[in-house]
C-alpha positions as CSV (number, residue, x, y, z in Angstrom):
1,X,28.1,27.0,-2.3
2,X,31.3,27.5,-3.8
3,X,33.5,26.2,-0.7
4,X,31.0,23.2,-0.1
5,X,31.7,22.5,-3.6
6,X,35.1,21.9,-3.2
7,X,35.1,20.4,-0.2
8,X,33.1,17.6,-2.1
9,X,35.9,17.7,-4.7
10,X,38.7,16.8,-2.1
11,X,36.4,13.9,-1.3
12,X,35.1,12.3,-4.3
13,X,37.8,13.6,-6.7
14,X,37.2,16.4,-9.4
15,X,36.7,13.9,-11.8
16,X,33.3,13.1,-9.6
17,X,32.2,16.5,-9.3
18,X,30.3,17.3,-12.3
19,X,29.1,21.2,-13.0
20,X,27.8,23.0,-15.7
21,X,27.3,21.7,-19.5
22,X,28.0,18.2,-18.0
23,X,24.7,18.6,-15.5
24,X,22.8,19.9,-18.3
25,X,23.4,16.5,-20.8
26,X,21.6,14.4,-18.1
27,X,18.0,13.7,-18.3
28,X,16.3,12.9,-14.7
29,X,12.6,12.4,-16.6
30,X,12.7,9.0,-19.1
31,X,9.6,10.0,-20.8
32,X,10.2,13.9,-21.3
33,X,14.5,13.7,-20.8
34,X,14.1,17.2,-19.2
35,X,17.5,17.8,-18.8
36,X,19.4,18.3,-15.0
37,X,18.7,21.5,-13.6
38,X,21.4,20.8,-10.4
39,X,23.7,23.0,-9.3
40,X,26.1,19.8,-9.5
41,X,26.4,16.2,-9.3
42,X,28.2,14.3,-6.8
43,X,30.0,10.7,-7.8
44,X,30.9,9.1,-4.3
45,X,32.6,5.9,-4.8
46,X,31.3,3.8,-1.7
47,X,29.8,4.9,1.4
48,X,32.9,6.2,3.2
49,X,32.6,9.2,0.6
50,X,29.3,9.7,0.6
51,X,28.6,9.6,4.6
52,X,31.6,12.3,4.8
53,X,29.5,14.2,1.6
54,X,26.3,13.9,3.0
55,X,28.0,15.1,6.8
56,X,29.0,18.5,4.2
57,X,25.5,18.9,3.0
58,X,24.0,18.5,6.2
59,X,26.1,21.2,8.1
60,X,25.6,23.3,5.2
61,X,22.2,22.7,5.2
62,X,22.2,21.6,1.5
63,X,19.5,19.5,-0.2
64,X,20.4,16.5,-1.8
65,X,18.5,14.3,-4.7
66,X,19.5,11.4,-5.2
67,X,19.8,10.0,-9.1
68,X,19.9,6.2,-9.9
69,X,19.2,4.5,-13.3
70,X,17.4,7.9,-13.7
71,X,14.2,5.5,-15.4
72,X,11.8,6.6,-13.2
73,X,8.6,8.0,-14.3
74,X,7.0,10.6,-11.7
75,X,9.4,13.5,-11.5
76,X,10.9,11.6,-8.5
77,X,14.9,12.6,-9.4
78,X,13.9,16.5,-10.9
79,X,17.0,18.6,-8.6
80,X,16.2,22.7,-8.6
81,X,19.7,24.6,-9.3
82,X,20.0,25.4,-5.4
83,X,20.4,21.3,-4.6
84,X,22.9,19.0,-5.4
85,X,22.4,15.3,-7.0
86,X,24.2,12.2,-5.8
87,X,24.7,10.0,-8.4
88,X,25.5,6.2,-7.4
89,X,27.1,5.0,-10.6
90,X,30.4,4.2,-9.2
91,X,28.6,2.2,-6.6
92,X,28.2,-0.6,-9.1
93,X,29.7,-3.8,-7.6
94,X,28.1,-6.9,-6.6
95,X,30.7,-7.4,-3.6
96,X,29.1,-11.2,-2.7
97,X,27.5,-14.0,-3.5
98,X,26.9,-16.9,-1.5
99,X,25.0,-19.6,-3.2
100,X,24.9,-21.6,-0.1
101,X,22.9,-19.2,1.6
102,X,20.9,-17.9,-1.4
103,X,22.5,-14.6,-1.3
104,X,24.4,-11.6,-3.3
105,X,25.1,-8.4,-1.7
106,X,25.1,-5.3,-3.8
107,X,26.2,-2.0,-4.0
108,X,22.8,0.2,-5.0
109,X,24.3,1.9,-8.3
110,X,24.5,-2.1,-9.7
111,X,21.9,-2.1,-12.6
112,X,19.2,-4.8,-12.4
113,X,20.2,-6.4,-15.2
114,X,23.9,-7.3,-13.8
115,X,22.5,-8.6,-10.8
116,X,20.3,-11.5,-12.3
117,X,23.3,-12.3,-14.4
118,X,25.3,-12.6,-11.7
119,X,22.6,-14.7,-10.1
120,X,22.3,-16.9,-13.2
121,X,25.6,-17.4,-13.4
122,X,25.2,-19.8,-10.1
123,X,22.7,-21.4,-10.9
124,X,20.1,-19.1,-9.5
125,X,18.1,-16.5,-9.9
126,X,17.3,-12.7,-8.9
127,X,13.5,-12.7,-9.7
128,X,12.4,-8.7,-10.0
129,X,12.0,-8.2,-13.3
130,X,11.3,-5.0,-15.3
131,X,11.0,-3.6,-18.9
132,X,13.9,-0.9,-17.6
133,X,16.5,-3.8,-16.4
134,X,19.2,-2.9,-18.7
135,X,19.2,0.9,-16.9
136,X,17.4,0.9,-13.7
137,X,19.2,0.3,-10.4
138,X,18.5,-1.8,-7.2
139,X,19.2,1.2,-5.4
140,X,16.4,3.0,-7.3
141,X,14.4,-0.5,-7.0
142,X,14.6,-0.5,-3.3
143,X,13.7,3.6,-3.2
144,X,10.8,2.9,-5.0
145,X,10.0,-0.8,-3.8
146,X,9.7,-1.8,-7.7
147,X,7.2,-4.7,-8.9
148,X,7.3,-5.6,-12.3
149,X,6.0,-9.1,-14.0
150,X,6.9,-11.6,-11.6
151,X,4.8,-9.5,-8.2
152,X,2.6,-12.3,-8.4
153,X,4.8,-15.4,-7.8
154,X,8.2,-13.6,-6.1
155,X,6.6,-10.0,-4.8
156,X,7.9,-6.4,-4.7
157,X,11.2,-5.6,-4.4
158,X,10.7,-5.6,-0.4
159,X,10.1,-9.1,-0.5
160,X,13.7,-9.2,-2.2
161,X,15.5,-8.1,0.0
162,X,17.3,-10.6,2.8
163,X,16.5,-10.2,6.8
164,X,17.4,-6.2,8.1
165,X,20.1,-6.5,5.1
166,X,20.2,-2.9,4.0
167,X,22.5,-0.1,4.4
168,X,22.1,3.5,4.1
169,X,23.4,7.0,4.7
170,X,21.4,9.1,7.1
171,X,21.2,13.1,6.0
172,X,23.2,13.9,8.7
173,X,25.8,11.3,7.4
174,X,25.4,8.3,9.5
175,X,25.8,5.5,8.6
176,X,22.8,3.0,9.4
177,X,23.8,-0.4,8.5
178,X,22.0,-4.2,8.9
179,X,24.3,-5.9,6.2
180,X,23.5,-8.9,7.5
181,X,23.3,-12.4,6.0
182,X,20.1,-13.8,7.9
183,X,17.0,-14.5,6.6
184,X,15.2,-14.7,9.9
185,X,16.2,-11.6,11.9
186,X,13.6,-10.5,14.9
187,X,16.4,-8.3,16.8
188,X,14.2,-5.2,17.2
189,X,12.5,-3.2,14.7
190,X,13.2,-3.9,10.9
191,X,14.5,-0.5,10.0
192,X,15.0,-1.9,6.3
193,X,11.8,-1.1,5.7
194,X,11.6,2.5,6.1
195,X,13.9,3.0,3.3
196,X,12.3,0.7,0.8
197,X,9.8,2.6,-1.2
198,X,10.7,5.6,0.9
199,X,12.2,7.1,-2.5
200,X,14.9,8.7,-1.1
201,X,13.5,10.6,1.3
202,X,14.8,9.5,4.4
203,X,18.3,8.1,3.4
204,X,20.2,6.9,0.8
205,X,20.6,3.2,0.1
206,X,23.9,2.4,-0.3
207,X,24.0,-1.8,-0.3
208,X,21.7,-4.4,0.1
209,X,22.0,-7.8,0.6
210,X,19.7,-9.5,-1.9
211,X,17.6,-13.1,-1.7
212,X,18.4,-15.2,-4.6
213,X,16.0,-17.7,-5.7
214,X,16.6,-21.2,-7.7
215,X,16.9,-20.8,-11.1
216,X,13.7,-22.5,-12.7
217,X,15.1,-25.1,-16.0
218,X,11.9,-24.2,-18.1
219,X,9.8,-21.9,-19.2
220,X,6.8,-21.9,-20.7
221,X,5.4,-18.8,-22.9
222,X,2.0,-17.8,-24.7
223,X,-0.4,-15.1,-25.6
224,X,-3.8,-15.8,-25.5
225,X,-6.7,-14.3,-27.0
226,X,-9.7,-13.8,-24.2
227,X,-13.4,-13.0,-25.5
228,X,-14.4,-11.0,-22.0
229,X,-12.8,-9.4,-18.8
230,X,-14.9,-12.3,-16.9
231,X,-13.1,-14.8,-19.0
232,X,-9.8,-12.9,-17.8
233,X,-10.1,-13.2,-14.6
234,X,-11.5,-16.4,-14.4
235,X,-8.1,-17.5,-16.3
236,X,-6.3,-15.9,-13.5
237,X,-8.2,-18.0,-11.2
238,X,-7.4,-21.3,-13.2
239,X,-3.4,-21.0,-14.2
240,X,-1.9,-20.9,-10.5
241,X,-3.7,-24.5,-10.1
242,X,-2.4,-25.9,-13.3
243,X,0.9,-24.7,-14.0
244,X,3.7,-22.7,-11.9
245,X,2.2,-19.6,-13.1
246,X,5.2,-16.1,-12.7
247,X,3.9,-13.6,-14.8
248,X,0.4,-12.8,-16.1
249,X,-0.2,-9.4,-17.9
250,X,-3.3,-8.4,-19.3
251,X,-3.7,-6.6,-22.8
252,X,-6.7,-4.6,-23.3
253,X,-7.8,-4.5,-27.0
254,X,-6.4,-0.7,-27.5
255,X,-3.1,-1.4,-26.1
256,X,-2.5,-4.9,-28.3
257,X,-3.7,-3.3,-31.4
258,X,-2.0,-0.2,-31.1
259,X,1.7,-2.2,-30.7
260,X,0.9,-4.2,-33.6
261,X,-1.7,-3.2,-36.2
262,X,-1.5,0.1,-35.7
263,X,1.8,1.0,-35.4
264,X,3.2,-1.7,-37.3
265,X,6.3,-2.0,-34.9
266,X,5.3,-5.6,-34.1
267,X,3.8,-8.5,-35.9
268,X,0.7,-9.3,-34.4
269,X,0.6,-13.0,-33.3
270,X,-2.3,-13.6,-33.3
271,X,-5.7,-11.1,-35.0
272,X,-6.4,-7.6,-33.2
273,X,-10.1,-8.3,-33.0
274,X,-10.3,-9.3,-29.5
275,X,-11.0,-7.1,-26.7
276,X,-8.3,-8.8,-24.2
277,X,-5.5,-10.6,-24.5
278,X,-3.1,-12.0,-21.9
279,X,0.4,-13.0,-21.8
280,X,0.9,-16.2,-19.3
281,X,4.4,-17.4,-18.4
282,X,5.4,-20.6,-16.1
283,X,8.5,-21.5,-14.9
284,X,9.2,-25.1,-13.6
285,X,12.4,-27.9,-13.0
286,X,10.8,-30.5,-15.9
287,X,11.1,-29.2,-19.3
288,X,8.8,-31.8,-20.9
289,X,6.2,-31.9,-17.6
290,X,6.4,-28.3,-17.8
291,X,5.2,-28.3,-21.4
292,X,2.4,-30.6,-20.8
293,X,0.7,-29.0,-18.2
294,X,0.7,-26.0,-20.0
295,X,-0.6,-27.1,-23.5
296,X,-2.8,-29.0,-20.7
297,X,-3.8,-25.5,-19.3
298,X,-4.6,-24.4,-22.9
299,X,-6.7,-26.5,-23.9
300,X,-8.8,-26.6,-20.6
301,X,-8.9,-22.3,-21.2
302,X,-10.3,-23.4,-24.5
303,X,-12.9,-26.0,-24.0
304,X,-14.1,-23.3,-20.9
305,X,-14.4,-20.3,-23.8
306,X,-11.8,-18.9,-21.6
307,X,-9.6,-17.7,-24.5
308,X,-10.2,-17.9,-28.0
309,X,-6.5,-18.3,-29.6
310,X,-3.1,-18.8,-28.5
311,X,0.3,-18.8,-29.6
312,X,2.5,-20.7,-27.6
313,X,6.0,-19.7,-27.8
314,X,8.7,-22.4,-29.0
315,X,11.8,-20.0,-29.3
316,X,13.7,-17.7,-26.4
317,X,13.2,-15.6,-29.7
318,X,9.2,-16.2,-30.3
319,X,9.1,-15.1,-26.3
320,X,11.0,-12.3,-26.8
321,X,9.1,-11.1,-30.0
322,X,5.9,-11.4,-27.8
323,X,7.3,-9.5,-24.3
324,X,8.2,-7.0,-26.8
325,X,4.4,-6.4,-27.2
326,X,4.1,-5.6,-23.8
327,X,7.2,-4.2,-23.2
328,X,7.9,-1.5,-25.5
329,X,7.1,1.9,-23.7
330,X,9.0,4.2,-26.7
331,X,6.5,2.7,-29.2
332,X,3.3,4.3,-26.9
333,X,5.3,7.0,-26.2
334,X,6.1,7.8,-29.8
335,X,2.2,7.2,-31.0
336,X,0.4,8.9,-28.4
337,X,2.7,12.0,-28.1
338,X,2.3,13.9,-26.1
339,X,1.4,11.5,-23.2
340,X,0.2,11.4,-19.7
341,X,1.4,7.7,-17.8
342,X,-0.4,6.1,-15.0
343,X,0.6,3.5,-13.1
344,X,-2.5,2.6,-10.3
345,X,-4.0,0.0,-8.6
346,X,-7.3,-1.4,-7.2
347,X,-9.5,-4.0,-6.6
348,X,-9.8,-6.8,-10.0
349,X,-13.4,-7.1,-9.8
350,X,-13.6,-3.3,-10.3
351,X,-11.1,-3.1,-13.0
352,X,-13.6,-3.4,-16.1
353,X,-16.2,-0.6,-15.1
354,X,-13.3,1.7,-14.0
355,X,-11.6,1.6,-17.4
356,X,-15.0,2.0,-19.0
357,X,-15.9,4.9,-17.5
358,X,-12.6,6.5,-17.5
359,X,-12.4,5.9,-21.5
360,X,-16.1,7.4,-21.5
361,X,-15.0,10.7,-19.3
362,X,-12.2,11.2,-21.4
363,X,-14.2,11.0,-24.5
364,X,-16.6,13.6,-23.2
365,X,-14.0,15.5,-21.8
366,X,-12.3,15.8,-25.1
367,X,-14.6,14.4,-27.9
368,X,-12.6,12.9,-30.7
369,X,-9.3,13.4,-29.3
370,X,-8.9,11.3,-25.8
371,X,-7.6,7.9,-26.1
372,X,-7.0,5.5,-23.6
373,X,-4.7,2.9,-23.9
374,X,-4.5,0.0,-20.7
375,X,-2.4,-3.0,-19.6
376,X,-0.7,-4.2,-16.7
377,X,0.3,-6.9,-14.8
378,X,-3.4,-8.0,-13.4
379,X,-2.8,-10.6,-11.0
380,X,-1.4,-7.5,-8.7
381,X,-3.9,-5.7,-9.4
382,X,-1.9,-3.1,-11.1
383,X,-2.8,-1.2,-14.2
384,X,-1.1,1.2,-16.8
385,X,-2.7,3.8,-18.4
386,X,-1.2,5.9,-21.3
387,X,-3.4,8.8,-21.7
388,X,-3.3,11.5,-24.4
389,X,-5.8,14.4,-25.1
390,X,-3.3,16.0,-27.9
391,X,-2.5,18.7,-25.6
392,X,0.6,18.2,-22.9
393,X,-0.3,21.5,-21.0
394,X,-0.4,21.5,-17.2
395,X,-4.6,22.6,-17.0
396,X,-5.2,19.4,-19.9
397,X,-2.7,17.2,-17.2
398,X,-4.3,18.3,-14.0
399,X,-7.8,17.4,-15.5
400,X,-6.9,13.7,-16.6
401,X,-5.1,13.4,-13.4
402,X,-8.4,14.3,-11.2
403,X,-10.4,12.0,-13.3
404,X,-7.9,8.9,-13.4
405,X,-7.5,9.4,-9.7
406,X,-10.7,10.5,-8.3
407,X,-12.8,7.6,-8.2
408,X,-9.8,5.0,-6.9
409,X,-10.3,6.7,-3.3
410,X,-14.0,5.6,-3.7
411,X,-12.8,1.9,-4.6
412,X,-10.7,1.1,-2.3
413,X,-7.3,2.0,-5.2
414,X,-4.0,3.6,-5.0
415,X,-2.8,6.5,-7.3
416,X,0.6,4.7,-6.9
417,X,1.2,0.8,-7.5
418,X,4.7,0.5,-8.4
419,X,5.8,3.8,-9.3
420,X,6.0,5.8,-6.7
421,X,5.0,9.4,-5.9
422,X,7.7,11.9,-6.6
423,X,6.7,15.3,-7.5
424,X,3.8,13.9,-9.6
425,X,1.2,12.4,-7.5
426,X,2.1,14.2,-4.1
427,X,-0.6,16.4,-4.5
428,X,-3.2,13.2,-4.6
429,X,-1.0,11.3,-1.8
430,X,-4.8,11.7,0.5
431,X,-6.3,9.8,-2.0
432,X,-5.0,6.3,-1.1
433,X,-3.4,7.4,2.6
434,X,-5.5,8.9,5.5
435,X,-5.0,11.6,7.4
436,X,-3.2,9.5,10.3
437,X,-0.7,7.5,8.0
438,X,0.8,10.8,6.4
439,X,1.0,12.2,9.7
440,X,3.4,9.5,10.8
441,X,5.1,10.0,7.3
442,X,5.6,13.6,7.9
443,X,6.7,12.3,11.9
444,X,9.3,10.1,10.4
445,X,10.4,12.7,8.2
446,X,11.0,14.9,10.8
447,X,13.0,12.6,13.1
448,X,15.0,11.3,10.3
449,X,15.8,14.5,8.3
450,X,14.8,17.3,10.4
451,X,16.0,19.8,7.9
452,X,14.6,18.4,5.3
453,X,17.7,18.1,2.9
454,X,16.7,14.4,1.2
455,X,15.2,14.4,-1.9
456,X,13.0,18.2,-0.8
457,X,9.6,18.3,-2.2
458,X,9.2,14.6,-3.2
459,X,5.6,12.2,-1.6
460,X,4.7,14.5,0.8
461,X,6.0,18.5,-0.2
C-alpha cells in the first residue's frame, strides 16, 4: 500500500495525506466518536484529484469510504485499516449562484449551513434543514438523501436538487457529470438519482447544482399542547388549510418531559403533563396576515379540543429556545447513556399502537430498566426512537433492533426514513425491500463498481 500511498501524495499534496495519530483523532460515529480506524485519509481538492485518486484505488484494487460532515448515525463512514477514506473538506466552495434561475452550484464538502447563507444572502432560500447544519455536508445530504423538518412542504434532499445536476466520480475514476442548469431535463435516464441516497456506494458526489427557493418574509412559531394522538393528527389535517404550514414535529410526552423537567436543560414552555405536544411553524410573504391566520389556527385547534395550550413564539430567540427542545440530540444522548437511535417510518394511522406496543415489549423485555423516548417529524411519517435498556452490548442491541424493526415489515414501514442504512441496518435491508428490488441494488452495484471498492460492506454487505 505503501507505493499507492504516495502516489496519492504526488496528487493531493502530503499535506492531504493524512496517516497515523492524525487518522486516529477523527471520529466517523457522532454518537459513539469511535475513532478512524483507516489506513489513511485522502484530501483531494476538486475532482481533477480525486478522479486521478480514485483511477489509483481502482487499479490497485483499493477500497475507498468516503467521509463527509462525519454526522451520520448508522456506521455508514466506519473505514477497516485495509481501506482508505476520502475526505471532501477542501471541496467546500459554493462556485455559483444564479438568482435568476433559482440556482447555486456546490462543491459536496460545502456544509449545509453555508449553503442557506449563501442562499439568504440573495434573497432566497435553500430549504433542507437539519439539527446537524452547522457540520453535515450536501455531499453527505445527497449520499444519504437527507429530510429533516421542512420534508413536508420542500421534500428530501432529492427534491433539492436541480434537473440531472449532479456530478460524481465513478470507482474506476470517471468522471460522470450532468452539471446542468435546467430544471426540466428529459434527455435520457436521470442518472442523478442513482447517487442520491445511494450513500456512497456507487460514486462519489463531487458537485451539485442546487434549487433555491424564495425566501419566505415571516415566520410564524408555537408549541402546542395536544390531549390525544387523534387530536394530533387531526391538527395535521387542519394546519396545511389554514396557514403555509413547513415544519410540524410531534413530541410524545417522554421525549418533552425528559428535555425539560427532567433534565432541566430547557425551560419548559408550557407544563409536562400532556401526553403530545407539537411544534408547528409557517412561513409566508405578509408578516401581519401571516400572524393572523395563525393565532386564527390556534384558536380554531382550541375551540376543536385539538390542543390544550400554546406558546406562540414572539422572538427569533423564543423560536430558538423552543427548536432547542426538539433539537438537542447530546441532551438524550447524555441522559439515556448508553443509547440505541432509530430513525423509521410508517403509516400515521399506525403510529400510536406501534409506539405502545414497542414501549410494552421493551418493558417486558427488560422490566424496570427499558425506556422509550419518541418524536419526529410526523407529517412524513417519520419517527425517532432513543432507546436504552442500560446495557450497550451487541446481544441487548440486536434484541431492541428485532423488536423496533420487526413489526414495520407487517405495516407497511421502513427500518430507514432519513438515515440511511450503513453498516447498521443492512442486516434488516429485507424488511422494507423485497427480494427483486435488492436484486437490482446488488445488479447496479455490480455494473457500477464491479470490484466492489466504494464504501465495502455498507446497505447491502
Amino acid at each position: 500500500m505503501q507505493q499507492l500511498l504516495d502516489e496519492i501524495a504526488e496528487i493531493v499534496g502530503p499535506e492531504n495525506l493524512l496517516t497515523g495519530e492524525a487518522v486516529r483523532q477523527r471520529s466517523v460515529d457522532w454518537f459513539t466518536s469511535a475513532p478512524c480506524e483507516a489506513a489513511a485519509i485522502v484530501r483531494p481538492g476538486n475532482t481533477e484529484q480525486l478522479s486521478r485518486v480514485m483511477a489509483l484505488c481502482h487499479a490497485a484494487r483499493q477500497p475507498v469510504v468516503t467521509h463527509g460532515g462525519l454526522t451520520g448515525v448508522v456506521h455508514g463512514a466506519v473505514a477497516a485499516p485495509s481501506e482508505l477514506a476520502i475526505s471532501l473538506e477542501r471541496m467546500s466552495a459554493i462556485e455559483a449562484i444564479d438568482p435568476v434561475g433559482g440556482t447555486l452550484t456546490v462543491q459536496a464538502g460545502a456544509p449545509l449551513q453555508r449553503v442557506q447563507e449563501a442562499a439568504a444572502e440573495i434573497g432566497m432560500q435553500f430549504p433542507l434543514d437539519l439539527g446537524a447544519r452547522g457540520s453535515c455536508t450536501i455531499g453527505g445530504n445527497i449520499a444519504t438523501n437527507a429530510g429533516g423538518i421542512r420534508v413536508i412542504r420542500y421534500g428530501m434532499m432529492r427534491q433539492q436538487v436541480l434537473g440531472l445536476g449532479l456530478e460524481a466520480v465513478l470507482a474506476d475514476g470517471r468522471v460522470l457529470s450532468s452539471m446542468n442548469h435546467m430544471l426540466k431535463n428529459n434527455a435520457g435516464f436521470d442518472l442523478k438519482q442513482l447517487f442520491i441516497g445511494s450513500e456512497g456506494t456507487l460514486g462519489i458526489v463531487t458537485r451539485a447544482v442546487l434549487r433555491l427557493q424564495p425566501a419566505l418574509a415571516s415566520e410564524q412559531c408555537a408549541l402546542v399542547a395536544v390531549p390525544s394522538f387523534a387530536a394530533l393528527t387531526s391538527l395535521l389535517n387542519l394546519a396545511p388549510l389554514r396557514i403555509g404550514l413547513s415544519a410540524f414535529e410531534a413530541l410524545w410526552n417522554s421525549h418533552y418531559r425528559l428535555m425539560t423537567e427532567e433534565s432541566g436543560a430547557h425551560t419548559p414552555p408550557l407544563a409536562t403533563d400532556s401526553p403530545f405536544y407539537a411544534i408547528l411553524e409557517s412561513q409566508g410573504m405578509d408578516a401581519e396576515h401571516d400572524a393572523e391566520q395563525f393565532q386564527a389556527l390556534l384558536e380554531e385547534a382550541f375551540e376543536a379540543e385539538l390542543i390544550t395550550d400554546a406558546v406562540l413564539a414572539s422572538s427569533e430567540a423564543q423560536r430558538q429556545a423552543i427548536w432547542a427542545i426538539r433539537e438537542d440530540i447530546e441532551v438524550l444522548v447524555r441522559t439515556l447513556n448508553p443509547m440505541f437511535s432509530f430513525d423509521v417510518s410508517l403509516p400515521i394511522p399506525a403510529m400510536e399502537a406501534y409506539v405502545e406496543a414497542l414501549e410494552q415489549r421493551l418493558a417486558e423485555a427488560w422490566p424496570g430498566v427499558a425506556r422509550l423516548v419518541t418524536f419526529g417529524h410526523l407529517g412524513d411519517g417519520n419517527l425517532h426512537l432513543m432507546i436504552t435498556v442500560r446495557d450497550g452490548g451487541a446481544e441487548s442491541r440486536r434484541a431492541v433492533e428485532q423488536l423496533v424493526y420487526a413489526p414495520l415489515a407487517e405495516i407497511g414501514g421502513s427500518i430507514s426514513a432519513e438515515h440511511g442504512i450503513g453498516l447498521e441496518k443492512r442486516d434488516y435491508l429485507s424488511l422494507s425491500r423485497s427480494e427483486t428490488e435488492i436484486a437490482t441494488m446488488r445488479l447496479l452495484k455490480q455494473a457500477l463498481d464491479p470490484h466492489g471498492l466504494l464504501n465495502p460492506g455498507k446497505v447491502l454487505g
